[in-house]
C-alpha positions in Angstrom: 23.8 16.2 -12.7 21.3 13.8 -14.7 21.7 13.9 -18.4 18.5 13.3 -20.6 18.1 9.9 -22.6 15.1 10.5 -26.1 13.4 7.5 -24.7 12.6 8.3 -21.1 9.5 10.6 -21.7 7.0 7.4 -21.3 7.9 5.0 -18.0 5.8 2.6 -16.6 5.5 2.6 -13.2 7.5 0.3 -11.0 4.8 -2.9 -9.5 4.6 -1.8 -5.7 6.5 1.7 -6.1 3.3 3.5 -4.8 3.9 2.1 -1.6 7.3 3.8 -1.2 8.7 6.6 0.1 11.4 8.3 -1.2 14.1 10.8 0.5 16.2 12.7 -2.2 19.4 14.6 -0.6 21.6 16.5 -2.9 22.5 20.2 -2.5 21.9 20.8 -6.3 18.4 21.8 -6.8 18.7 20.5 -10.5 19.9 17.4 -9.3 16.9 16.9 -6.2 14.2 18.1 -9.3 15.8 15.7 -11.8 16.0 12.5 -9.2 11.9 13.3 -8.0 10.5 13.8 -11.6 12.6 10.5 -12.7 11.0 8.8 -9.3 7.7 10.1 -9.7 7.2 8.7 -12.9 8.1 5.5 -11.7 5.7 5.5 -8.9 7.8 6.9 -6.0 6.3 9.2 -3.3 9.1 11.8 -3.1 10.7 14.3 -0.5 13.8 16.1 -0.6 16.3 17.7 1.4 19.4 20.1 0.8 21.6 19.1 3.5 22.0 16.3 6.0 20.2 18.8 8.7 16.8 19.1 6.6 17.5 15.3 6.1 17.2 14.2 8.7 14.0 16.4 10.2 12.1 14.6 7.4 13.1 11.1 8.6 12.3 12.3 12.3 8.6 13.0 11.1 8.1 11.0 8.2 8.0 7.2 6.8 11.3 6.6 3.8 11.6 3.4 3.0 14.9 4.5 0.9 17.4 7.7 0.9 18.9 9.2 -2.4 22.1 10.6 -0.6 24.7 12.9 -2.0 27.9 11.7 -0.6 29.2 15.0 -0.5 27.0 17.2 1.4 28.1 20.9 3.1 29.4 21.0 6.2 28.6 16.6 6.8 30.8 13.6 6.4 29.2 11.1 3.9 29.7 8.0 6.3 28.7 10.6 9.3 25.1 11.2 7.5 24.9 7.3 6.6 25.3 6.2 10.1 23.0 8.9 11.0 20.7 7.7 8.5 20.5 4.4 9.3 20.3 4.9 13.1 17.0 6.7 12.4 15.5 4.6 9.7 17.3 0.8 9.8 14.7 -0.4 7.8 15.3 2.4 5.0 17.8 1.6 1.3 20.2 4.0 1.1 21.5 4.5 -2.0 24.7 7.2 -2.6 25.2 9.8 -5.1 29.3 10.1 -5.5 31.3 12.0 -7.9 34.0 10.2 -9.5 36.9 11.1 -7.0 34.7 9.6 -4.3 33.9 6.7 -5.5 36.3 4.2 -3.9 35.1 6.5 -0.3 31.7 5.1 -2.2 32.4 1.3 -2.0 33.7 1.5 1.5 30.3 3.4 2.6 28.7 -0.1 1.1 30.6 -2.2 3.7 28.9 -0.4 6.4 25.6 -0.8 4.9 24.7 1.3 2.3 22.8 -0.3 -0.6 24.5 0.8 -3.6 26.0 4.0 -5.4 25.5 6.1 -8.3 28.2 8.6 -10.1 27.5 11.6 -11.4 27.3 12.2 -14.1 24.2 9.4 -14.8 21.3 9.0 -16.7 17.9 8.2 -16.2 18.3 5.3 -17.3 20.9 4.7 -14.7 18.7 6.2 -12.3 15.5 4.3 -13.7 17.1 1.0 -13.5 18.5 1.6 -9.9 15.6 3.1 -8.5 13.8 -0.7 -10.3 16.4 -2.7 -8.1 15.9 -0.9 -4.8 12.4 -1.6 -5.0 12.3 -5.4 -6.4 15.1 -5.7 -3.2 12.3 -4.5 -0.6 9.2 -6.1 -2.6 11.5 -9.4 -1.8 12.4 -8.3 2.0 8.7 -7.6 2.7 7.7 -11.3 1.1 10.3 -12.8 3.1 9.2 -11.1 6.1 5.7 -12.5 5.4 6.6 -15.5 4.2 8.2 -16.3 7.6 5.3 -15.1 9.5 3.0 -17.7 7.3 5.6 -20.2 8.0 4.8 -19.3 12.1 1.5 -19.7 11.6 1.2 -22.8 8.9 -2.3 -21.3 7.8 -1.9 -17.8 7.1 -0.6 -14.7 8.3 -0.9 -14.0 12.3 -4.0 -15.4 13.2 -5.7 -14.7 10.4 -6.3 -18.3 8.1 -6.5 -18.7 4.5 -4.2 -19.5 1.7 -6.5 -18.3 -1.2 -4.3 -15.9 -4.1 -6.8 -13.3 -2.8 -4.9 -13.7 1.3 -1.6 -14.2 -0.2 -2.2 -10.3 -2.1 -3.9 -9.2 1.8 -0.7 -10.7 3.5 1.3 -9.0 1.1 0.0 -5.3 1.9 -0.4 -6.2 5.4 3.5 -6.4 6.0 3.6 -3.2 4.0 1.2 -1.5 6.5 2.9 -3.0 9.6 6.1 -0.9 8.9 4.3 2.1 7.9 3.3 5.3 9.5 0.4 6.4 7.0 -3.0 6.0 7.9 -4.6 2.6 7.1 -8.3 2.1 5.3 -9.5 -1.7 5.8 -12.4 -2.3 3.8 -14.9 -5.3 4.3 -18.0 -7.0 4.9 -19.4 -7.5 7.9 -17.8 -10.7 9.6 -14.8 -10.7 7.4 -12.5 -10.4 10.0 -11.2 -6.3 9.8 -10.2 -6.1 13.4 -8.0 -9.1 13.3 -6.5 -7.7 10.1 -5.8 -4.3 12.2 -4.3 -6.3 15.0 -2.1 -8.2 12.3 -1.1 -4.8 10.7 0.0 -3.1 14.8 1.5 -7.0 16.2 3.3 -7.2 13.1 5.3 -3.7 12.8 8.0 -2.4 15.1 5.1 -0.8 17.8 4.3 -4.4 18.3 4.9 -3.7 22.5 2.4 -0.7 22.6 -1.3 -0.4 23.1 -3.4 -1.2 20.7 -6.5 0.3 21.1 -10.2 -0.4 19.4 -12.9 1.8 19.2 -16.5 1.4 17.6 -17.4 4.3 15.8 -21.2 2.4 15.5 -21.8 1.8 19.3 -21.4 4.8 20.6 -23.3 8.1 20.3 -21.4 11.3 19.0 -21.0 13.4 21.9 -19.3 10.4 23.8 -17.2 9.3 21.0 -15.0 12.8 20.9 -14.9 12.4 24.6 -13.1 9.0 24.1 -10.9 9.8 21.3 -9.6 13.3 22.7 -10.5 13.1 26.5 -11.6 15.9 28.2 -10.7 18.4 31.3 -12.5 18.9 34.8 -15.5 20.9 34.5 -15.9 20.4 30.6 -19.7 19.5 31.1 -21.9 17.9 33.6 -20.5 15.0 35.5 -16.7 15.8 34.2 -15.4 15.8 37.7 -11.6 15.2 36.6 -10.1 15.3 33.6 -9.3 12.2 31.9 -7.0 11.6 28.8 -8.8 10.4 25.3 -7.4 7.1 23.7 -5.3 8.8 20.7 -3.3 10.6 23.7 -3.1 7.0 25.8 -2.1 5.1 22.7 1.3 6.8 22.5 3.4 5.0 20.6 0.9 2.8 19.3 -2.1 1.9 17.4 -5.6 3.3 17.4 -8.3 1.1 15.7 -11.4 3.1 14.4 -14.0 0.5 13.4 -17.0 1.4 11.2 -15.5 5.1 10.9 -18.2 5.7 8.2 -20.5 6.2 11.5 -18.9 9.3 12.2 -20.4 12.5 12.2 -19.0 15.3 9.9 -18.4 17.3 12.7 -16.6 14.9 14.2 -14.7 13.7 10.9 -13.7 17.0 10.9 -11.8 17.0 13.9 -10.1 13.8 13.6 -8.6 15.0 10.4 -7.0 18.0 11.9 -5.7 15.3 14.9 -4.4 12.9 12.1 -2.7 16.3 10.1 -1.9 18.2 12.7 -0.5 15.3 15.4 -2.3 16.9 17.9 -5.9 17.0 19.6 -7.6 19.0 21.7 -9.5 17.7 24.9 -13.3 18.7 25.4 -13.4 22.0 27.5 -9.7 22.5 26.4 -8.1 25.8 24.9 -4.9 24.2 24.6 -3.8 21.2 22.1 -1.9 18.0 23.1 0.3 16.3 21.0 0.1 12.3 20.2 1.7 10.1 18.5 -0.2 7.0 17.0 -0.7 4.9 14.1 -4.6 5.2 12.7 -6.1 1.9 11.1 -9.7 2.8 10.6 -12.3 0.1 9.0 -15.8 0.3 7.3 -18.2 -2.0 5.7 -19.6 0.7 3.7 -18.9 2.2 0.5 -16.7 5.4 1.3 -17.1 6.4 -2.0 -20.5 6.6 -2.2 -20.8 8.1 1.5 -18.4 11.0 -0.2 -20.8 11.5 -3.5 -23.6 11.6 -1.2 -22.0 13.9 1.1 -22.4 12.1 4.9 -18.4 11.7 4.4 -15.4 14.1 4.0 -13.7 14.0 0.7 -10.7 15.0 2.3 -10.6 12.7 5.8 -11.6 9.7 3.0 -8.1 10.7 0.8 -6.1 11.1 4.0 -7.1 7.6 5.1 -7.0 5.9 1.6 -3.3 5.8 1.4 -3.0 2.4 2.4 -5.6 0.5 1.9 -6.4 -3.0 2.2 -9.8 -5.0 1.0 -10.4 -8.6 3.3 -11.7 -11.0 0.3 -15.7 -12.5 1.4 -15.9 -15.6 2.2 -17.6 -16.5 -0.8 -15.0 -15.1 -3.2 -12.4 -17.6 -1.2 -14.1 -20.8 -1.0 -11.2 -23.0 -1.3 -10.4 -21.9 1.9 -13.7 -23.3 3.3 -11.6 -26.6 4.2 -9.5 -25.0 5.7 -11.4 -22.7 8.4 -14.0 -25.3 9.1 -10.7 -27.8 10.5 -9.7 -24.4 12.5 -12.2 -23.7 14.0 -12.9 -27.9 14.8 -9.6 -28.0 16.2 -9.6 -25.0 18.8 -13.3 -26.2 20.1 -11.8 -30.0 20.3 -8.6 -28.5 22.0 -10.9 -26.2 24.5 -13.4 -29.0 25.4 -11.0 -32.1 25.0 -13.8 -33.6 22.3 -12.0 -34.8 19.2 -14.8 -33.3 17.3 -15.6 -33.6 13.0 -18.4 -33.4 10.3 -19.9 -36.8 8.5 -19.9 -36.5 4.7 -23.6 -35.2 4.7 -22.7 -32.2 6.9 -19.4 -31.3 5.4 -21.1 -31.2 1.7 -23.7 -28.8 3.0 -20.7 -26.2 4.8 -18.9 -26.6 1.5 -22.0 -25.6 -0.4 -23.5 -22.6 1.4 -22.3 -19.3 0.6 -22.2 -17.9 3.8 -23.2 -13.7 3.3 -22.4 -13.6 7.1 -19.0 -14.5 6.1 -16.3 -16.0 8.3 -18.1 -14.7 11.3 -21.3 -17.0 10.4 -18.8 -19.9 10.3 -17.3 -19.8 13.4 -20.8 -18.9 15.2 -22.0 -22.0 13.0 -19.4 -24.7 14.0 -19.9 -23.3 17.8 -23.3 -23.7 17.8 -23.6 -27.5 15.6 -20.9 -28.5 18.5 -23.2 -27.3 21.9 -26.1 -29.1 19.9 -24.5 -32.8 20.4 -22.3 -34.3 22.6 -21.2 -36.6 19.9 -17.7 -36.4 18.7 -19.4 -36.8 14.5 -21.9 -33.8 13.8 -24.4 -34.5 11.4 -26.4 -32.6 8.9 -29.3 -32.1 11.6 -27.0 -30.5 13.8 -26.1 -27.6 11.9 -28.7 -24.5 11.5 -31.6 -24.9 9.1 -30.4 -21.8 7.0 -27.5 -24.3 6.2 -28.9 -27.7 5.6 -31.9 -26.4 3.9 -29.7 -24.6 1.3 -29.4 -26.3 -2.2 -25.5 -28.0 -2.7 -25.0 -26.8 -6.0 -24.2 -23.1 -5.5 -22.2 -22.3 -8.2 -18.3 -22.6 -7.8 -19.1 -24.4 -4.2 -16.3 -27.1 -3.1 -18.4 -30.4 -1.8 -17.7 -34.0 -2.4 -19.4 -35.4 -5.1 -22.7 -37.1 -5.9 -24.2 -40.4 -5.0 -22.2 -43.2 -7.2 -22.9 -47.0 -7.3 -21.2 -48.5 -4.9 -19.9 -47.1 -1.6 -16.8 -48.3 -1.9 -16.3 -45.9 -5.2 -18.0 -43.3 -2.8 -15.6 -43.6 0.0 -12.7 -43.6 -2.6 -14.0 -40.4 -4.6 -14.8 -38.5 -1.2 -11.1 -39.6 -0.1 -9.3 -38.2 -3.1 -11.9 -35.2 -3.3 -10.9 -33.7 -0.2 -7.3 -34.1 -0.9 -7.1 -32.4 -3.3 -9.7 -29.7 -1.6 -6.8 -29.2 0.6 -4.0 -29.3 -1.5 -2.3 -32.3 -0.8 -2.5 -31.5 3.6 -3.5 -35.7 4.2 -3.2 -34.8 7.5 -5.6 -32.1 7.1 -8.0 -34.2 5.0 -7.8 -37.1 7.3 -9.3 -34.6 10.0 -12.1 -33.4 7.9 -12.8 -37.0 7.4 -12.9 -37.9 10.7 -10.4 -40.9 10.3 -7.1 -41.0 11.6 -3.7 -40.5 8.9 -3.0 -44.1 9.7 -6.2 -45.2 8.1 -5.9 -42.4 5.2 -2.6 -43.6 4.1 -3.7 -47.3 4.6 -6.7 -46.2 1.7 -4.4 -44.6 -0.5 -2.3 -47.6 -0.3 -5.4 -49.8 -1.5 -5.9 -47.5 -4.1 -2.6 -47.4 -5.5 -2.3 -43.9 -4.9 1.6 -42.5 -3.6 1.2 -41.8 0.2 4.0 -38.8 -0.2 
């Protein structure tokens, strides 16, 4: 059993505890209530279980990211239950509850993978400061796990680019979401890049092998939207001449990408909340229900919230969806990472065409300065287009779109090289060490925006005096 400590009435929560699930498993309902009330104050998302049985039907059908475990459980072998548990959920902490006599059965338990142990009698302090461990422990695993996926891609996470604070905080959640089972809200602008953020969330989890399927709520009209998602049978109306399978049921296994869900119908929001509750839909012209099994990442650039108020979106579809939710940064509020994209993008259109393509100063001071309301989207299209416009390997100011060039270069917060200065060798020196430092120290970066070579940037810093490393 817990004993009570006089200072544990006010806890703050645990940073990142929200995101975890929690699987207590003791056969003393004072212990289970004692171990979920300490948890839930912390932050925990808590289930429990009286035996190893019950156990394990909740890690069949839900996500735990870590297992309270009684070592002694009715009728189960401690180390039968851990290997159990850890053949279902490899991923999940398991943490044992021991009395003292098992305590050295405990520590062997530990050698074949269990996290740590706990004797009873312990406080909630104990229990407080164990349950604090756990979660700094997978906080650290899920930004190692990111970190090496950054490391694969140099620029960000996947294929998505950036290195902004605001990315690092998306990258974060984003591994979060990959091993989850909840339903996933991505929120942003338009052109911010939401179904690459999906495809980040279902390449980067443990479905990475199954279909990943998108669906635009916007582009299609209602009637031939639930015919999509939940397929229909022969006969179900005019021109149904077989039945055919909807893409929640063909996604088994996998991932099903709902973009612009705020487009949905009521009706129709209706229904896919009894698929996502229930795990099972019903085809068009159907009296019988089909189970599936598929992870739902839906995305909108509109204000859910609002939609609710107003009443043109379900209060309870919106709560099922917001459990993990995950908000792509505009453009605008990332500049810094302006350098960045525009040598992206330059280097796969100088890759596809085999022309070594970059912006003069002029050109480059204008892309810095806009503030692009079409976000990342408007880049690319505007790098794509400036490069169809010449066949010259240096893009000028005239090539890129009037919206851009006409714009004024003194947006506030805007990243650009500086002003006219006397002499133009202090203007090519400035420029130099301004785009540095634009890109964080990445010379071989800069040296592209520039449109020199890294020989003849580290021959400059050289004449400047400046350290090459």
């Amino acid at each position: 059993m817990l004993t009570t400590d006089s200072n544990s009435l006010s806890t703050p929560q645990i940073e990142g505890a929200n995101f975890l699930n929690l699987l207590i498993v003791d056969d003393e309902r004072v212990v289970r209530e004692s171990c979920r009330e300490v948890a839930q104050s912390l932050g925990f998302e808590t289930a429990v279980a009286e035996s190893a049985e019950q156990a394990y039907r909740v890690l069949d059908s839900h996500n735990v990211d870590i297992v309270l475990l009684d070592f002694r459980l009715p009728g189960a072998d401690g180390l039968e239950a851990l290997h159990t548990i850890r053949l279902q959920r490899p991923e999940a902490v398991v943490v044992l509850i021991t009395g003292h006599g098992t305590v050295q059965s405990a520590v062997e338990a530990m050698k074949e993978g269990a996290y740590d142990y706990v004797t009873k009698p312990f406080s909630m302090d104990e229990l407080r400061l164990l349950l604090q461990r756990v979660a700094t422990h997978l906080k650290l695993k899920t930004e190692n796990r990111m970190l090496r996926e950054k490391i694969k891609s140099r620029q960000g996470f996947g294929n998505i680019v950036g290195r902004a604070p605001e990315m690092d905080r998306l990258y974060r959640i984003i591994a979060k979401a990959a091993h989850s089972t909840h339903p996933v809200l991505i929120l942003g602008e338009s052109g911010t890049g939401k179904e690459m953020v999906a495809r980040a969330v279902h390449f980067s989890g443990p479905h990475k092998d199954k279909p990943f399927v998108p669906v635009d709520c916007g582009s299609l009209v209602p009637s031939l939207i639930e015919s999509e998602l939940f397929g229909y049978v022969k006969g179900a109306f005019t021109g149904a001449n077989r039945a055919k399978d909807g893409l929640l049921s063909i996604a088994s296994g996998g991932t099903v990408f709902l973009d612009e869900i705020g487009e949905l119908t009521v009706d129709l929001q209706a229904k896919l909340l009894r698929a996502i509750q229930e795990k099972e839909i019903r085809p068009v012209g159907s009296t019988k229900t089909v189970p599936i099994n598929v992870h739902i990442l839906a995305a909108t650039n509109r204000d859910l919230e609002q939609a609710v108020a107003q009443g043109s979106f379900r209060r309870d579809l919106y709560f099922r969806l917001n459990v993990l939710t995950l908000r792509i940064p505009p453009l605008r509020e990332r500049r810094q990472d302006l350098p960045l994209l525009i040598a992206h993008f330059l280097e796969r259109i100088s890759r596809d065409s085999g022309i070594e393509r970059t912006f003069d100063d002029e050109a480059l001071k204008a892309l810095l300065a806009y503030d692009w309301p079409g976000n990342v989207r408007e880049l690319e299209n505007c790098i794509e287009r400036s490069c169809t416009m010449t066949t010259s390997a240096t893009m000028h100011l005239r090539d890129l779109p009037t919206s851009i060039h006409s714009a004024p270069m003194d947006a506030p917060g805007s990243l650009r090289p500086p002003s006219k200065i006397s002499s133009m060798a202090d203007v090519e020196k400035q420029t130099i060490l301004d785009t540095i430092m634009q890109v964080n120290g990445d010379k071989l970066l800069a040296a592209r925006l520039l449109g020199i070579g890294k020989t003849t940037l580290y021959r400059k810093l050289k004449e400047y005096n400046l350290s090459q490393n």
